[in-house]
C-alpha positions as CSV (number, residue, x, y, z in Angstrom):
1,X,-169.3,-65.3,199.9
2,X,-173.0,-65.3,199.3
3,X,-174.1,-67.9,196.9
4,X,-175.9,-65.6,194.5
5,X,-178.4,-68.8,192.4
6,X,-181.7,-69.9,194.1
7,X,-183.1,-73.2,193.0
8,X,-186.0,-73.2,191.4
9,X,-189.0,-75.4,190.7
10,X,-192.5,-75.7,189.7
11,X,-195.0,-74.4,192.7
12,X,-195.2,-77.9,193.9
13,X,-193.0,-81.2,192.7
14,X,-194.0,-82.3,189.3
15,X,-193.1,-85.6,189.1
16,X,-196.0,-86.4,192.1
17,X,-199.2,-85.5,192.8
18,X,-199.9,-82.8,195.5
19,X,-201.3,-85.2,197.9
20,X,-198.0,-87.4,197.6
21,X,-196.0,-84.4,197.7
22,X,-197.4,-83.6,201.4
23,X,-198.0,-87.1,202.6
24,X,-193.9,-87.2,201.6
25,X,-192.7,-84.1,203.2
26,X,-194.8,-85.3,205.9
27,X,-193.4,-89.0,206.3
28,X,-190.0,-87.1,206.0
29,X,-190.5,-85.0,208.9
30,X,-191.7,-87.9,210.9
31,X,-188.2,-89.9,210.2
32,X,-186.1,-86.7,211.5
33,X,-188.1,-86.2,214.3
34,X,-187.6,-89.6,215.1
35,X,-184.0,-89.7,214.5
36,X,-183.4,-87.0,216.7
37,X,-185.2,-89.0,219.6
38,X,-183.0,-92.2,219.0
39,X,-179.9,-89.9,219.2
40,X,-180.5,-89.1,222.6
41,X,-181.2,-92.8,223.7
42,X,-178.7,-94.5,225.7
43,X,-178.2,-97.1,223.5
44,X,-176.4,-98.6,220.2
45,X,-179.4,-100.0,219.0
46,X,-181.3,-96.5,218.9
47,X,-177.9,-94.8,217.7
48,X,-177.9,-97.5,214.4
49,X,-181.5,-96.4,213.9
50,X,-180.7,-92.9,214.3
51,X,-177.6,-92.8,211.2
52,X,-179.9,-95.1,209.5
53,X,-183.2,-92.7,209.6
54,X,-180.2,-89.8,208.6
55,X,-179.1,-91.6,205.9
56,X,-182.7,-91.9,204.3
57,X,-183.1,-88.3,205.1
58,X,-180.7,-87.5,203.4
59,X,-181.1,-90.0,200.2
60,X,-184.3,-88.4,199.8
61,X,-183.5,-84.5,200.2
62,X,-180.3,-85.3,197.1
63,X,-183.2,-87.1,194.9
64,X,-185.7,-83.9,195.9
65,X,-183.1,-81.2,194.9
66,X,-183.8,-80.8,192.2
67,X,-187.5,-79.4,193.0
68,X,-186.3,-77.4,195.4
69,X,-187.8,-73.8,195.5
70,X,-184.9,-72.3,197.8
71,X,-181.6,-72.9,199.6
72,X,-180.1,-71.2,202.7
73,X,-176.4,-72.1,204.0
74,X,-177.3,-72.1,208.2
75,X,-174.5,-72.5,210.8
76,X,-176.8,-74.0,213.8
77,X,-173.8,-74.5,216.7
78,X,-170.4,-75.9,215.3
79,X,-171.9,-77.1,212.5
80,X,-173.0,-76.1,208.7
81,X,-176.1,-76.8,207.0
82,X,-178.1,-76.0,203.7
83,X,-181.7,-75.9,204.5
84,X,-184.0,-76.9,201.3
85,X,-187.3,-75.4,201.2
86,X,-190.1,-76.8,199.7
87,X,-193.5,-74.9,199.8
88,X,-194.1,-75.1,203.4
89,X,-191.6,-77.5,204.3
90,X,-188.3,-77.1,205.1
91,X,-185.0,-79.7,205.5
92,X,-181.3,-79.5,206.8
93,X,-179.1,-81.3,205.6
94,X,-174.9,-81.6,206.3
95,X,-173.2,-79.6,204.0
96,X,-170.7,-82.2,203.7
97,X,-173.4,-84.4,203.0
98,X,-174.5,-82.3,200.1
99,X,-173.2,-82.2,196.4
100,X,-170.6,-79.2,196.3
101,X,-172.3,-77.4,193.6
102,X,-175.6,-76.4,195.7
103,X,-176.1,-72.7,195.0
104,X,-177.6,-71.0,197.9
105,X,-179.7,-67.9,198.3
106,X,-178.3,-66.2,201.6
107,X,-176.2,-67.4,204.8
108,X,-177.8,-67.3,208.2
109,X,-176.3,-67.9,212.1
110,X,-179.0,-69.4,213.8
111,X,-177.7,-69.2,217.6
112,X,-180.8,-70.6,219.4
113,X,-182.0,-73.2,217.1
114,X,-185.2,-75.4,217.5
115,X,-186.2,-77.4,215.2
116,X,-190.2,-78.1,215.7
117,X,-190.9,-81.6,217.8
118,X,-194.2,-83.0,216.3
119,X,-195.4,-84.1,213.3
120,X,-197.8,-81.2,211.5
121,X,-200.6,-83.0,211.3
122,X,-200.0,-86.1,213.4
123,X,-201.1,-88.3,210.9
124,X,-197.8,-90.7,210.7
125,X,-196.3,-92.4,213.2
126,X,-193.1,-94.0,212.5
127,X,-194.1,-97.3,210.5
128,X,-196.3,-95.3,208.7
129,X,-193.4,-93.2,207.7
130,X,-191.2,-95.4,206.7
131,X,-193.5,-97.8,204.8
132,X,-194.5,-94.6,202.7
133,X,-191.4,-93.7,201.8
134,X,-190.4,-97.1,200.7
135,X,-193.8,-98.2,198.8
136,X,-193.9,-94.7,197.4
137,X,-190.0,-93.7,196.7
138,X,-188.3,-97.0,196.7
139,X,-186.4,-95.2,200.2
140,X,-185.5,-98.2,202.6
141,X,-184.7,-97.2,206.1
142,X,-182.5,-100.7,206.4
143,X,-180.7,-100.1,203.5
144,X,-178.4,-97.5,205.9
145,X,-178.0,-99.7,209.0
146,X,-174.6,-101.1,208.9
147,X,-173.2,-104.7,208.2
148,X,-172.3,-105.4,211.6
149,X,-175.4,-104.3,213.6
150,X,-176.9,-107.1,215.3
151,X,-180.4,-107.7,213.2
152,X,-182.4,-106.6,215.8
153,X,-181.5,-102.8,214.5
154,X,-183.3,-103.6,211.8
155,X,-187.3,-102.5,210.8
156,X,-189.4,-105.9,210.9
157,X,-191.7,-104.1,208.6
158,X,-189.5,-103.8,205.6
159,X,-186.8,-105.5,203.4
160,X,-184.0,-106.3,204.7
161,X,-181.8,-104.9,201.6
């Protein structure tokens, strides 16, 4: 059944500033596009990194959904997603990642999938990223890499928990 609620929110987050509110999304697109490149890397090391960027991801998109401005339920392959929209941004996240009690605007089958592979603007790389989401939203990147990966899985650049 169709969830029949759609978030809603001021036109842009109000608890930043609009130029924080893009450089955010921004740095949050960076970390998923990176993700998904350490996924496909042959090694364990890239994998940790990988979960870990996911974890922040996702950490970031539950303390954002509240200023959401609408929710779609997508089923991209074998698996479910809600996507969070936020003004010209746009996030998926695992349903089973999500709180239950997300109320969604309309279910969609996306069967050919893509997400887009660069950065908007190209004005982050992944340091950048990472450090802006942790000076600016507390959002550590190493607090999501497990306890037994070797500490080279770890991001020189910031705390280590």
């Amino acid at each position: 059944m169709l969830g029949k609620h759609l978030l809603t929110m001021p036109h842009k987050l109000t608890i930043l500033n609009t130029r924080l509110v893009d450089k955010s999304f921004e740095a949050l697109h960076v970390v998923n596009k990176r993700a998904k490149l350490y996924q496909r890397e042959p090694n364990e090391k890239a994998h940790l990194r990988a979960d870990a960027l996911y974890g922040l991801k996702h950490e970031a998109l539950l303390n954002w959904k509240d200023h959401v401005e609408k929710v779609e339920k997508h089923y991209i392959r074998n698996d479910v997603y809600y996507c969070f929209y936020y003004d010209n941004w746009s996030f998926h996240i695992p349903v089973s990642v999500a709180p239950r009690n997300i109320s969604y605007l309309r279910e969609r089958v996306l069967y050919d999938f893509e997400s887009h592979s660069a950065p908007r603007n190209g004005n982050y790389n992944e340091k950048d990223a990472l450090t802006h989401l942790y000076q600016e939203h507390d959002l550590n990147a190493n607090n999501y890499i497990t306890h037994e990966a070797p500490f080279n899985s770890y991001w020189s650049y910031l705390p280590n928990r």
